[in-house]
C-alpha positions as CSV (number, residue, x, y, z in Angstrom):
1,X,-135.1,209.6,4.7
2,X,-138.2,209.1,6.6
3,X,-139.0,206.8,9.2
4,X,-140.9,204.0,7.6
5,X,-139.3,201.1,5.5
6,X,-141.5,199.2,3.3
7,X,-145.2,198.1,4.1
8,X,-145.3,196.4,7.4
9,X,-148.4,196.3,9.3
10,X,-147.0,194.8,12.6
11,X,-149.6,192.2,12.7
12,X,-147.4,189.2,13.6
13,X,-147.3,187.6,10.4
14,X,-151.0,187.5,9.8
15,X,-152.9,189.6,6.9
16,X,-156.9,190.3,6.8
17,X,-159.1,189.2,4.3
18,X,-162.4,190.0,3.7
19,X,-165.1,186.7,3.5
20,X,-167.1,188.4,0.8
21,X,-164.9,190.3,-1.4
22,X,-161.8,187.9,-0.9
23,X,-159.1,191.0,-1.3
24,X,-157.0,191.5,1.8
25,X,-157.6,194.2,4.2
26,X,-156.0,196.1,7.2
27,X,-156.1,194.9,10.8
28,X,-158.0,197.6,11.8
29,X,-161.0,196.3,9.6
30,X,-160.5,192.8,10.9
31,X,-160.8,193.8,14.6
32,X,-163.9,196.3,13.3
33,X,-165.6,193.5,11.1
34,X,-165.0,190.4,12.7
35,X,-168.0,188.4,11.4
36,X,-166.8,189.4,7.3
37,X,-163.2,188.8,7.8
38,X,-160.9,186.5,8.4
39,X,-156.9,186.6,9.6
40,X,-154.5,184.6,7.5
41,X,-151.2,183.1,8.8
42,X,-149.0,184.5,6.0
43,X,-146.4,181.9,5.8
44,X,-143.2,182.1,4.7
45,X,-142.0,178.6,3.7
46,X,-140.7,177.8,0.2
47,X,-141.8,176.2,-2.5
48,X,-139.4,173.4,-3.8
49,X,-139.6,171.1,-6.4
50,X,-138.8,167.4,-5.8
């Protein structure tokens, strides 16, 4: 087995997305491209019907 498990970037529970594109990018591109992106709290709550 190798080390990794899954896609987890470590961010803290935030994901990148780009301002002019709108698909989601890597950290690294947020903290090199701060005036395009944008961080997003990625929230975990559910969703339930009343």
């Amino acid at each position: 087995m190798s080390g990794k498990t899954g896609k987890t970037s470590g961010s803290g529970g935030k994901r990148g997305r780009s301002a002019i594109t709108g698909r989601f990018v890597k950290q690294s591109t947020v903290r090199r491209h701060p005036s395009t992106t944008v961080n997003e709290s990625a929230s975990r709550a559910s969703k339930k019907s009343k």
